[in-house]
Wavefront OBJ file of the C-alpha trace (Angstrom):
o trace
v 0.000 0.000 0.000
v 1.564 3.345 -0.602
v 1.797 5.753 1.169
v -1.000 7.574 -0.202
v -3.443 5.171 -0.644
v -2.737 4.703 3.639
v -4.060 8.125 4.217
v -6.688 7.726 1.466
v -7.967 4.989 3.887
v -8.413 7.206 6.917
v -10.811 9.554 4.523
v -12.977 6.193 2.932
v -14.872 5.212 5.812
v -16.382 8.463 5.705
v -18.821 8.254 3.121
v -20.854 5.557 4.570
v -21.448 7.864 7.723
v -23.587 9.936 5.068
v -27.257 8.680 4.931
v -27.514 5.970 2.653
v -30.604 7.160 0.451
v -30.580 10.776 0.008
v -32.424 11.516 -2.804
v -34.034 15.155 -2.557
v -32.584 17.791 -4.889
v -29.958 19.643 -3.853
v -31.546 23.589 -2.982
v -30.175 26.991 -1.842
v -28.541 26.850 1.490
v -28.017 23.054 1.992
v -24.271 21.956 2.302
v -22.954 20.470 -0.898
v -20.663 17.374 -0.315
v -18.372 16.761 -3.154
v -16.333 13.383 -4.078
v -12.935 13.032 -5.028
v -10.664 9.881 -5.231
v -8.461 11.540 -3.508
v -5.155 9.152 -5.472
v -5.038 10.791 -9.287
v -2.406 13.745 -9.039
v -2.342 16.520 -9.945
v -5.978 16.239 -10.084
v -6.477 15.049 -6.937
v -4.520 13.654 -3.894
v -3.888 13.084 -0.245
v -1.068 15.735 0.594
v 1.772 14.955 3.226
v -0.628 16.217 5.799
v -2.991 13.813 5.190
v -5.402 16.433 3.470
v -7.154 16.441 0.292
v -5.388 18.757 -2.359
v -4.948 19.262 -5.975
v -6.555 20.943 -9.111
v -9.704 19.925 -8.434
v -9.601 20.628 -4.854
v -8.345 24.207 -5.170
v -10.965 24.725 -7.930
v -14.123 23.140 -6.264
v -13.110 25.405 -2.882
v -12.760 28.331 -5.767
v -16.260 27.486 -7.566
v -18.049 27.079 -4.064
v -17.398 30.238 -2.943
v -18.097 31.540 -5.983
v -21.535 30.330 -6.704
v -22.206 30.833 -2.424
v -22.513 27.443 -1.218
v -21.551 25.028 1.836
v -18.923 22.332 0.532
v -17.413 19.299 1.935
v -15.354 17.118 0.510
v -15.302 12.983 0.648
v -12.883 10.476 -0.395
v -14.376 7.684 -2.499
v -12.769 4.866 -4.642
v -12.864 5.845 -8.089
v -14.978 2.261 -9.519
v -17.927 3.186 -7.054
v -18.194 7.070 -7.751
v -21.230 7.143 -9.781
v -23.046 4.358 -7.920
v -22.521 6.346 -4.891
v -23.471 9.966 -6.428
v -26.682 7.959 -7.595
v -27.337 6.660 -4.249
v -27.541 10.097 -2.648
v -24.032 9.670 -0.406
v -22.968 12.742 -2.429
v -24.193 15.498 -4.617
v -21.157 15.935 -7.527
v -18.049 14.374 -8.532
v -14.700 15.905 -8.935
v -12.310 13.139 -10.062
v -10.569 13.672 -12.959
v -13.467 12.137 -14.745
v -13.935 12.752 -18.337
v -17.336 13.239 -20.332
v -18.662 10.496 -22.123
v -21.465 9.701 -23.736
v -21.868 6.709 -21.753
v -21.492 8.278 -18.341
v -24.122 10.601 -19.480
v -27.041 8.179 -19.619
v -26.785 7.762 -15.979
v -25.518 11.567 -14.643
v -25.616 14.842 -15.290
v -21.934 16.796 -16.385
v -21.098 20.360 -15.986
v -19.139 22.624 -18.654
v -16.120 21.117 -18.693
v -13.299 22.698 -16.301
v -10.533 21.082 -18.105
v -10.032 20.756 -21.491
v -9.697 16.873 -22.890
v -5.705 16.283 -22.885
v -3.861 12.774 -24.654
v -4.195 9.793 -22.953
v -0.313 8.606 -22.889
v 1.003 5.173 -23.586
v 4.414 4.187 -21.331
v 6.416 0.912 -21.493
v 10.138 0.158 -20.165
v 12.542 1.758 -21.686
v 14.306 0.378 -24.873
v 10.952 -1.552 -25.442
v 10.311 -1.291 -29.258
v 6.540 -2.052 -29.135
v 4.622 -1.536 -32.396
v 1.406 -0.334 -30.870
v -0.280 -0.842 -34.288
v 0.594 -4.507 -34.100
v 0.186 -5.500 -30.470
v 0.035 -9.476 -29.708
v 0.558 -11.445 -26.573
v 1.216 -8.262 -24.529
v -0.203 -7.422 -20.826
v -1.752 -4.084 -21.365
v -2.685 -1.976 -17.849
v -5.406 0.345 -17.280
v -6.683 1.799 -14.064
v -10.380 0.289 -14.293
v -13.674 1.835 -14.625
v -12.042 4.628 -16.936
v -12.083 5.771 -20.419
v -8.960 4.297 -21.237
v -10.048 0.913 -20.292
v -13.093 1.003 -22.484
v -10.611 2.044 -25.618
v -8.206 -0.573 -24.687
v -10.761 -3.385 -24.284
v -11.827 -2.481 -28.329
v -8.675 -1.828 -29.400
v -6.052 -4.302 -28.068
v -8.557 -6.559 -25.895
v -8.864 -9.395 -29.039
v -5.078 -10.214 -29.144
v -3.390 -9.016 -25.870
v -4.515 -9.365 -22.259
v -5.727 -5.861 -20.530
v -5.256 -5.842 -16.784
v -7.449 -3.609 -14.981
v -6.237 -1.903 -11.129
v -7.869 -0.305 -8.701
v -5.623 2.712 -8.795
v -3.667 4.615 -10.961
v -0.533 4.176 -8.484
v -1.037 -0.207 -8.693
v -0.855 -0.054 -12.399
v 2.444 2.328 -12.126
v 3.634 -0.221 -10.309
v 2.929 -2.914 -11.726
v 4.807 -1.337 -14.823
v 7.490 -0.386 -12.954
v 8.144 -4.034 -11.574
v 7.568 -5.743 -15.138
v 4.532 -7.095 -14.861
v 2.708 -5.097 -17.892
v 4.500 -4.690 -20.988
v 2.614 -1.314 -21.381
v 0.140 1.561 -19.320
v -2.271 3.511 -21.008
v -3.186 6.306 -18.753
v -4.186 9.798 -18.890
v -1.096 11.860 -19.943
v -0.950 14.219 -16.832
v -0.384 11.681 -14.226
v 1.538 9.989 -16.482
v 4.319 12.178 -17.058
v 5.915 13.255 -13.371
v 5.759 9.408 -13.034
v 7.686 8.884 -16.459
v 9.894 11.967 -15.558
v 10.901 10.272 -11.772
v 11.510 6.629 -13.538
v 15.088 8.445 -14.508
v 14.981 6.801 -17.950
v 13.265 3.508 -16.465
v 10.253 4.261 -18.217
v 9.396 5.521 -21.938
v 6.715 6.843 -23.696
v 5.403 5.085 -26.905
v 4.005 5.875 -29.673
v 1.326 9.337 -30.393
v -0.764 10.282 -27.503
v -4.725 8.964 -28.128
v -7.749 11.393 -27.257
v -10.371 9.601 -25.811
v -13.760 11.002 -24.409
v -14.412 14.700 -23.634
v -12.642 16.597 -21.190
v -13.189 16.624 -17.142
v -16.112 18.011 -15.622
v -17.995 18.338 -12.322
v -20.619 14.798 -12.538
v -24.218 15.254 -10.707
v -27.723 13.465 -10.485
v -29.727 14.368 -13.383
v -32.082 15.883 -11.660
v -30.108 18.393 -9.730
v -30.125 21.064 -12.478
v -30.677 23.695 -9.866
v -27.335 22.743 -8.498
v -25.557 22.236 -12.425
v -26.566 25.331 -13.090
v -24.740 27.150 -9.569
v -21.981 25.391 -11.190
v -21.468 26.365 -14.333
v -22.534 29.927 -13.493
v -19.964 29.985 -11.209
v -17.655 28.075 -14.070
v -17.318 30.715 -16.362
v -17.106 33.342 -13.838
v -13.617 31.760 -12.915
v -13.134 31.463 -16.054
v -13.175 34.891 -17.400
v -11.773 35.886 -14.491
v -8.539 34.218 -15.195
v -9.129 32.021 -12.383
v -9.201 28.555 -13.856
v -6.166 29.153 -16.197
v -3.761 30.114 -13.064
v -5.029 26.450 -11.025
v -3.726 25.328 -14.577
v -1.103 27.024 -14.502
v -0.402 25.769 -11.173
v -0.473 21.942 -11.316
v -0.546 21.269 -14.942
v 2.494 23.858 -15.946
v 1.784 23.649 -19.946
v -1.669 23.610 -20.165
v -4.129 22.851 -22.346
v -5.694 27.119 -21.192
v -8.917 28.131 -21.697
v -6.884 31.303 -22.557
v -4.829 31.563 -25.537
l 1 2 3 4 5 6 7 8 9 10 11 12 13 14 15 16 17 18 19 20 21 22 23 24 25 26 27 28 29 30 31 32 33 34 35 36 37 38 39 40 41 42 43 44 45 46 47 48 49 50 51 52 53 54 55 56 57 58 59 60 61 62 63 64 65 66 67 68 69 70 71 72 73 74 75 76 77 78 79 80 81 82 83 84 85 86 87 88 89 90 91 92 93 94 95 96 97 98 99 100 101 102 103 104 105 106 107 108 109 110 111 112 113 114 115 116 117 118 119 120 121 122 123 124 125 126 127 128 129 130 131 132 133 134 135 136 137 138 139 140 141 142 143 144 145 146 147 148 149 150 151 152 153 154 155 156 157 158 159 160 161 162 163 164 165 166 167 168 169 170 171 172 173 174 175 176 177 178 179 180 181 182 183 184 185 186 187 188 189 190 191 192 193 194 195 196 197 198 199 200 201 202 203 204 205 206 207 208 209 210 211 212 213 214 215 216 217 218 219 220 221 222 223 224 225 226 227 228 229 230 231 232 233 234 235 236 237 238 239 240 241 242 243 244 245 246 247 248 249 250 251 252 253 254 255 256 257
């Protein structure tokens, strides 16, 4: 377990203390609890204090205060976000979660707050892998994502894809040679690549899958989408959203050119 997926653990048992079945719409005045994962940096992590921080953190305290509401945070594994949103445990998701048109049969998306960015593929070094030709390989994906859906149709027929639970397993899995190659979202990908010290490559042209990342809510709160993305492009003309960027992401993609 790494380290942070040990301080994740002290923030998971907290969403079952929320009632299990709350189902009214969100209105003026009530406290809004937003869900995270809480292990996807920069987007989201547990920071050395054992706090919640990152992009989405900074920007969902920024948004909040903005649009005038109550917000709390909670720490959820990523495979059981929606199930949990739909249950009523929560009333919106910020987790690095891209727009699909799949998700959107079941939940309701914000404008998006960042823009869709390459997913990145990463192997060991020196591995010359024709990713046009793939057979026989172990392919890793962190499950429940976008980039497991692409490489279940793409690769699935001739290689094995191996699913985790986090983003950090799959890193190490790759790390310790048991995948042959990650596909993950490029941003999370790259410190990791960068910190390998020329253990680990990147292969082949990036891949854009799905939209880009917005805030997820029940489809019937559109009192509470609309707070949201009211408060959404106030930031963003502001200058607001580019600087949290700026911040974590360095090089972009900027809603301001």
């Amino acid at each position: 377990m790494t380290k942070n997926m040990k301080k994740l653990a002290l923030f998971s048992g907290s969403i079952f203390l929320a009632a299990a079945l709350f189902t009214s719409p969100v209105t003026a005045g009530d406290e809004v609890r937003i869900a995270t994962e809480g292990a996807y940096a920069p987007y989201n992590y547990v920071d050395d204090n054992g706090k919640l921080a990152g992009y989405e953190i900074d920007l969902g305290n920024a948004l909040c205060k903005e649009a005038g509401l109550t917000c709390t945070w909670i720490a959820n594994e990523w495979d059981s976000l929606i199930p949990n949103l739909l249950a009523g445990n929560y009333d919106a998701i910020m987790a690095g979660m891209s727009v699909t048109e799949e998700r959107k049969k079941s939940i309701k998306f914000s404008e998006e707050y960042y823009p869709v960015a390459p997913s990145l593929y990463a192997a060991a070094a020196g591995n010359k892998l024709d990713l046009s030709a793939l057979k026989g390989k172990k392919i890793g994906v962190q499950g429940a994502t976008i980039q497991a859906a692409f490489a279940e149709k793409t690769y699935g027929a001739d290689n094995t894809i191996l699913s985790f639970e986090t983003f950090d397993q799959s890193v190490a899995d790759l790390m310790a040679g048991n995948i042959d190659i990650l596909l993950a979202d490029g941003d999370p990908l790259q410190p990791v690549v960068e910190a390998s010290k020329g253990g680990l490559a990147f292969i082949g042209e990036g891949v854009r899958i799905g939209g880009g990342n917005a805030i997820g809510m029940r489809p019937k709160d559109a009192k509470l989408a609309q707070q949201f993305n009211d408060a959404l492009a106030s930031l963003k003309a502001k200058g607001t959203v580019d600087t949290l960027i700026k911040k974590y992401f360095k090089n972009g993609p900027f809603y301001s050119k």
